[in-house]
C-alpha positions in Angstrom: 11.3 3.0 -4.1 11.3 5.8 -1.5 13.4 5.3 1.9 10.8 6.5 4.1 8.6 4.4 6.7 5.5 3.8 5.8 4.0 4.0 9.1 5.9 7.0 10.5 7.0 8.9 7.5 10.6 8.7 9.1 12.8 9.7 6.1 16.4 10.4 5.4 18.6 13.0 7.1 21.4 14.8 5.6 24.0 16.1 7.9 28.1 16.1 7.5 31.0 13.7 8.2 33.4 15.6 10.6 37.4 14.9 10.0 39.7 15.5 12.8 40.7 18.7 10.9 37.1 19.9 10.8 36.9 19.4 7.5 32.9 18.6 7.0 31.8 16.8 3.8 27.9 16.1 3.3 26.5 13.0 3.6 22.9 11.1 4.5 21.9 9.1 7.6 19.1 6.4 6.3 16.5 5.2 8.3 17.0 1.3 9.0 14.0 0.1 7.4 12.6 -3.3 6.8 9.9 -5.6 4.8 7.3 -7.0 7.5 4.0 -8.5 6.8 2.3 -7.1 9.8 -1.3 -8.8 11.2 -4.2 -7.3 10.6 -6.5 -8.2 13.3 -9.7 -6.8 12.2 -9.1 -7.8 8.8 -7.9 -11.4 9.5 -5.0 -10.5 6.9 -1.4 -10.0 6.6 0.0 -6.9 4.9 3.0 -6.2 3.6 4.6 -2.8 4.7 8.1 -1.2 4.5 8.8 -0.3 8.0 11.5 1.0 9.9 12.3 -1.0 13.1 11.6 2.0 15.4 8.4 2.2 13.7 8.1 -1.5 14.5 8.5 -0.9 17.8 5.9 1.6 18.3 3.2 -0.6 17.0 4.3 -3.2 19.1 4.5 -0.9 22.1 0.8 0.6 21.3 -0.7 -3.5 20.6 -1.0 -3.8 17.2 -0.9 -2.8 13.6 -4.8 -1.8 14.0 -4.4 0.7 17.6 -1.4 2.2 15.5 -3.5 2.9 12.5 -6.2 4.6 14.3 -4.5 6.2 16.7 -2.1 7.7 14.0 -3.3 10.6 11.6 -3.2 10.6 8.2 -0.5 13.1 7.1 2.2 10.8 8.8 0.9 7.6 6.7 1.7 6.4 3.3 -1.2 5.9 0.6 -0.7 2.3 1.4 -1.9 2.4 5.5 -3.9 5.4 4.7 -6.2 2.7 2.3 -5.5 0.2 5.1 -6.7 2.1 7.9 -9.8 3.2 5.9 -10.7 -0.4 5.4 -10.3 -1.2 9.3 -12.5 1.6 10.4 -15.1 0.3 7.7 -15.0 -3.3 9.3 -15.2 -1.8 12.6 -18.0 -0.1 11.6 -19.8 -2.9 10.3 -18.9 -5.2 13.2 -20.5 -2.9 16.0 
């Protein structure tokens, strides 16, 4: 399984460790990223996504798992919340 977010596409970085000598040896900075079944308001469902907890912030911060979605493009999203988000704007679509 991949470390990046599903929502943000926030991956790993590589960078180096620096010794007091200034000796630098590679390493890899992670994103912190968790399993949360997020609400699905317009589909009166929970899914479960792999999310890092700035990600999970952002949704919170914008109202919802559904405003991210559609607000977000889809070169930023996984498979997973690009299938999502095509199901929310067909149940939109229906509903108005």
């Amino acid at each position: 399984m991949s470390r990046i977010c599903e929502l943000t596409g926030k991956g790993r970085q590589v960078g180096h460790n620096v010794s007091h000598a200034n000796n630098k040896t590679k390493r890899v900075f992670l994103p912190n990223l968790q399993n949360v079944t997020l609400i699905s308001e317009a589909l009166e469902q929970g899914v479960k996504l792999r999310v890092s907890t700035h990600g999970l912030r952002s949704v919170e911060h914008v109202g919802g798992l559904d405003n991210w979605l559609l607000k977000t493009g889809d070169d930023q999203l996984s498979l997973k919340a690009r299938r999502l988000k095509r199901d929310i704007k067909k149940k939109l679509a229906t509903a108005a």
